[in-house]
Backbone as CSV, one residue per row, in Angstrom:
resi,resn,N_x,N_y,N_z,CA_x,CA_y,CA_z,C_x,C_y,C_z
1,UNK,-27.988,-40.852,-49.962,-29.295,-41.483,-49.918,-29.886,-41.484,-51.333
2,UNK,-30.668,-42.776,-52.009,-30.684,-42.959,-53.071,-32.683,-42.109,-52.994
3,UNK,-32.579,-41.196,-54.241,-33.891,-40.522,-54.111,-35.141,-41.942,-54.233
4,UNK,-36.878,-41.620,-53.620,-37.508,-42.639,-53.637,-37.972,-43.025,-55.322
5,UNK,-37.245,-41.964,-56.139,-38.171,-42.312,-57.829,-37.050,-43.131,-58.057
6,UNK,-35.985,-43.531,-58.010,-35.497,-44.487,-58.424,-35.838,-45.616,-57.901
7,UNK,-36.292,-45.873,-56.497,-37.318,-47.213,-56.368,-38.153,-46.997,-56.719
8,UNK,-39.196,-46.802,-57.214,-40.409,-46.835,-57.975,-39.645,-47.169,-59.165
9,UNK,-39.248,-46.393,-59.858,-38.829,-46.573,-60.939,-38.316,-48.297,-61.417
10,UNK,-37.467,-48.557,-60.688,-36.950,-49.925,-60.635,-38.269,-50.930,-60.289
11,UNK,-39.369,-50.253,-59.343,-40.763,-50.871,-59.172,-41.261,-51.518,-60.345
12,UNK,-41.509,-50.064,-60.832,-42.158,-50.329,-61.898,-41.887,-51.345,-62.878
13,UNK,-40.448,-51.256,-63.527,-39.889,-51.740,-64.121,-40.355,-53.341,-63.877
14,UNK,-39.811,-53.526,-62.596,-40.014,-55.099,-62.107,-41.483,-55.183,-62.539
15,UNK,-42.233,-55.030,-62.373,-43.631,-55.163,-62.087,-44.129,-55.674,-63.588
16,UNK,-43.651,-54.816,-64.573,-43.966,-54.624,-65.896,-43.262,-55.680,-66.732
17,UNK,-42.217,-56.319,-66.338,-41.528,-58.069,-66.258,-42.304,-58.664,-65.654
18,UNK,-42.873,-58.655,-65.222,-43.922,-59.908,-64.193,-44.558,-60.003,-64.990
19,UNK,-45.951,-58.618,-65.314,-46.777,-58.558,-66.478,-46.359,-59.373,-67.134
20,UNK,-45.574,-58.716,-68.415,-45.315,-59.386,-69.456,-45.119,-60.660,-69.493
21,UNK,-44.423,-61.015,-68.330,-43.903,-62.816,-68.249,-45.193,-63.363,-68.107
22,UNK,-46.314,-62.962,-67.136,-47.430,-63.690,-66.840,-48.431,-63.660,-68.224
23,UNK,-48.452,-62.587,-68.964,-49.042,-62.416,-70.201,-48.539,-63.842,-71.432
24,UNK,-47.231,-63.604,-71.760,-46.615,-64.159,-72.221,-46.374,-65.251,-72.750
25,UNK,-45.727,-65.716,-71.707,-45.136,-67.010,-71.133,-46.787,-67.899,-71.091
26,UNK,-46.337,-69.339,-71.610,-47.297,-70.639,-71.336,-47.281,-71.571,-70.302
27,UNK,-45.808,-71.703,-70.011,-45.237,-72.526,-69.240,-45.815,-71.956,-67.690
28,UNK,-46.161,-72.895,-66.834,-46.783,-72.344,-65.463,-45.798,-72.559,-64.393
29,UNK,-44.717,-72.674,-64.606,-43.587,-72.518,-63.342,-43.236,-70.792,-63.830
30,UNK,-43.289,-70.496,-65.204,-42.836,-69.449,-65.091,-43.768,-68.066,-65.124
31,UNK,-44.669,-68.439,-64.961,-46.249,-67.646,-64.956,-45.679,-67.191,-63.176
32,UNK,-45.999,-68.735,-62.261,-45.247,-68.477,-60.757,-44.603,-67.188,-60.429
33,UNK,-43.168,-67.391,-61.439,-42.185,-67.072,-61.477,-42.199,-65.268,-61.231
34,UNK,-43.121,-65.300,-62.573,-43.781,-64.116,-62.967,-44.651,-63.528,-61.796
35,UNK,-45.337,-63.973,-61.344,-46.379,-63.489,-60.542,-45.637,-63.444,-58.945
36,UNK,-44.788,-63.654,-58.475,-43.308,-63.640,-57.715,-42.556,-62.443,-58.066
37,UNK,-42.012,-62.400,-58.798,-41.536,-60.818,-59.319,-42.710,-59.661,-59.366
38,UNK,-43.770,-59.965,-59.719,-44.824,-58.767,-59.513,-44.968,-57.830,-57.851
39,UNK,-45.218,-59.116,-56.813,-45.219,-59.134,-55.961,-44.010,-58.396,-55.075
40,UNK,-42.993,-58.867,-55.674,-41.603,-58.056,-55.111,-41.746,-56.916,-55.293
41,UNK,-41.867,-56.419,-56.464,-41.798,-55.059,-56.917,-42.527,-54.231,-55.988
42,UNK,-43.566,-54.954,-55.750,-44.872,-54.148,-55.018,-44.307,-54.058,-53.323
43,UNK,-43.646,-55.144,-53.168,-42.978,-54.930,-51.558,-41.380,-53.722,-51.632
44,UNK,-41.117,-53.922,-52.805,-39.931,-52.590,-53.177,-40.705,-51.144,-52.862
45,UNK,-41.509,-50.994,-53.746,-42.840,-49.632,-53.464,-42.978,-49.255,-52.366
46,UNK,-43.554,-51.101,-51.123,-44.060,-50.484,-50.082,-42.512,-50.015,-48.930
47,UNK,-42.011,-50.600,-48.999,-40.472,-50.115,-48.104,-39.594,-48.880,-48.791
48,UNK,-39.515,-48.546,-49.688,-39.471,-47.578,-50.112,-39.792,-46.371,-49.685
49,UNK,-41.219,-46.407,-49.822,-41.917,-45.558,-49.159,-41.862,-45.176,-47.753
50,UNK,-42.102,-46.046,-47.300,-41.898,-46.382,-46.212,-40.640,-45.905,-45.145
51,UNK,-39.327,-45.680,-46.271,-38.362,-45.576,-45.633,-38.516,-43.784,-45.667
52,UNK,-38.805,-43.635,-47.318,-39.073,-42.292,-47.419,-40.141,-41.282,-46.171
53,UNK,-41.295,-41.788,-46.220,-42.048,-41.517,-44.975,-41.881,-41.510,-43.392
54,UNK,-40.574,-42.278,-43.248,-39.856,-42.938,-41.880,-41.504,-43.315,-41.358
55,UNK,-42.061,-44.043,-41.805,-43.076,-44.906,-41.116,-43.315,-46.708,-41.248
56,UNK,-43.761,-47.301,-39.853,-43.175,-49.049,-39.942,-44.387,-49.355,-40.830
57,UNK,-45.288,-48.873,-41.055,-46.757,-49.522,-42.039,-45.917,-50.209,-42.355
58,UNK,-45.649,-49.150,-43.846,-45.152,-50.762,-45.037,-44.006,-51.312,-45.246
59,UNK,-42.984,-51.432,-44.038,-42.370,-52.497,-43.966,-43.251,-53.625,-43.075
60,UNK,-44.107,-53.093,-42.431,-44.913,-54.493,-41.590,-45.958,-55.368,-42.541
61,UNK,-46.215,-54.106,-43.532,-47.233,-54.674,-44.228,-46.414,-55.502,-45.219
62,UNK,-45.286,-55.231,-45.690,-44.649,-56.385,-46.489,-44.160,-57.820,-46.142
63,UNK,-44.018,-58.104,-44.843,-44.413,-59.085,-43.749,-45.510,-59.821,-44.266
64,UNK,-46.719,-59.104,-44.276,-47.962,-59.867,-44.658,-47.683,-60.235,-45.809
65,UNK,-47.291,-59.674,-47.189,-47.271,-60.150,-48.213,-46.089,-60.944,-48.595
66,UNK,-45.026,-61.343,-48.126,-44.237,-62.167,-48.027,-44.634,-63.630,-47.693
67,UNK,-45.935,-63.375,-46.635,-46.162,-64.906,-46.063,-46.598,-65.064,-46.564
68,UNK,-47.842,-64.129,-47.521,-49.208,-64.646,-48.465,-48.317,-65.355,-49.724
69,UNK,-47.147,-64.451,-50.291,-46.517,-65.260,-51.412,-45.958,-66.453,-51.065
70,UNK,-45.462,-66.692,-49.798,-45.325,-68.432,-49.384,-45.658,-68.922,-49.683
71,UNK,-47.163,-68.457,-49.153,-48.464,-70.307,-49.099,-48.690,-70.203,-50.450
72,UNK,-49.000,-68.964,-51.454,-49.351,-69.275,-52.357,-48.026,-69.880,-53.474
73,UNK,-46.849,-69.950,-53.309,-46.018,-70.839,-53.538,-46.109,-72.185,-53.558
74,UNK,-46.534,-72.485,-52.054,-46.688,-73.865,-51.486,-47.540,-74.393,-52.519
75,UNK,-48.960,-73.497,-52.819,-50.074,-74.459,-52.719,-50.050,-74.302,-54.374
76,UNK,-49.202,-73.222,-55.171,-49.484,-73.286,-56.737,-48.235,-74.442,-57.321
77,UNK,-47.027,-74.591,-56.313,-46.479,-75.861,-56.795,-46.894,-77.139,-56.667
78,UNK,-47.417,-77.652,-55.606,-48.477,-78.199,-55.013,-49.492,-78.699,-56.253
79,UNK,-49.803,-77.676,-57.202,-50.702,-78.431,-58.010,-50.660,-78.292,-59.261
80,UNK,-49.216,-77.934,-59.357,-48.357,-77.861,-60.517,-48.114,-79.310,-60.854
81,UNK,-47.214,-79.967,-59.638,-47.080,-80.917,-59.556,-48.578,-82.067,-59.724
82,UNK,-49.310,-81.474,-59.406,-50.471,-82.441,-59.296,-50.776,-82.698,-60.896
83,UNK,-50.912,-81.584,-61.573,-51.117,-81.481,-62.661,-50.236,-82.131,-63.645
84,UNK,-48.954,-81.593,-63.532,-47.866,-82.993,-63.919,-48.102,-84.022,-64.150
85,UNK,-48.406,-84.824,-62.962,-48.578,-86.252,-62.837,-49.662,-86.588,-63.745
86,UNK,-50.442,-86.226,-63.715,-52.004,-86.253,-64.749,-51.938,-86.250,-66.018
87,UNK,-51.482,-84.861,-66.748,-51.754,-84.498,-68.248,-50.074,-84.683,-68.422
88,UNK,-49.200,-84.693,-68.040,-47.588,-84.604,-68.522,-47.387,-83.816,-69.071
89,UNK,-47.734,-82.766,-68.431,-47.401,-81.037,-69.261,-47.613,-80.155,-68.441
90,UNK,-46.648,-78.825,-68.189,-47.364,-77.739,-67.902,-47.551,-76.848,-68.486
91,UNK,-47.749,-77.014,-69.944,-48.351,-76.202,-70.666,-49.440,-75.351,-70.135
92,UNK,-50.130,-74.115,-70.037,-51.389,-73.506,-69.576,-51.776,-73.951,-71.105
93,UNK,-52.022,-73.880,-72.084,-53.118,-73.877,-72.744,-53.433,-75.221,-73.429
94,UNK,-52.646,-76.562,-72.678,-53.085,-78.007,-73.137,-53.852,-78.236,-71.416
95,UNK,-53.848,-77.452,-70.777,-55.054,-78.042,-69.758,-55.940,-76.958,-69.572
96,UNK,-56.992,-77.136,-70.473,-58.263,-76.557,-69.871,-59.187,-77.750,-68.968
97,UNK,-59.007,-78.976,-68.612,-59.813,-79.673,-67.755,-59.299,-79.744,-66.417
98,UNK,-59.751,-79.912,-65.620,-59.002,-80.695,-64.237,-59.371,-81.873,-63.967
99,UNK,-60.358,-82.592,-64.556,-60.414,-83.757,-64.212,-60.049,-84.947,-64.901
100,UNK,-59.521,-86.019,-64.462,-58.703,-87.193,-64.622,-59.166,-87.749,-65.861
């Protein structure tokens, strides 16, 4: 059985790649990208634990955050794309407007 500080550890790790990528990085597919890996890490933590504790919380609760990273998938490509079509860039720092 693998001890629980090496998932955290690997948590962390992930988490601190997300950071940085979301810090980073300009490009907004990979900000996504970034903010997707944060999220994992944090569902690694909660099952982890979880397994360590032998309790269903936070594998149920990673359920919830799996679906929340869906929609918010759906709806940040969604206007990625929207944005696309408009300015022809996804640069983050050539669109500070949203309107046409």
């Amino acid at each position: 059985m693998v001890p629980v500080e090496y998932y955290t550890g690997l948590s962390i790790i992930l988490f601190t790649l997300g950071a940085v990528g979301v810090l980073v990085r300009r490009n907004a597919i990979v900000v996504f990208m970034s903010i997707e890996l944060m999220l994992n890490s944090a569902n690694l933590a909660f099952v982890s634990f979880a397994r360590n504790y032998e309790a269903m919380s936070g594998q149920v609760f990673v359920f919830f955050v799996i679906a929340v990273a869906a929609a918010e998938v759906a709806v940040g490509l969604a206007l990625i794309v929207a944005i696309f079509h408009s300015k022809r860039s996804i640069d983050i720092d050539q669109i500070h407007s949203m309107k046409g």
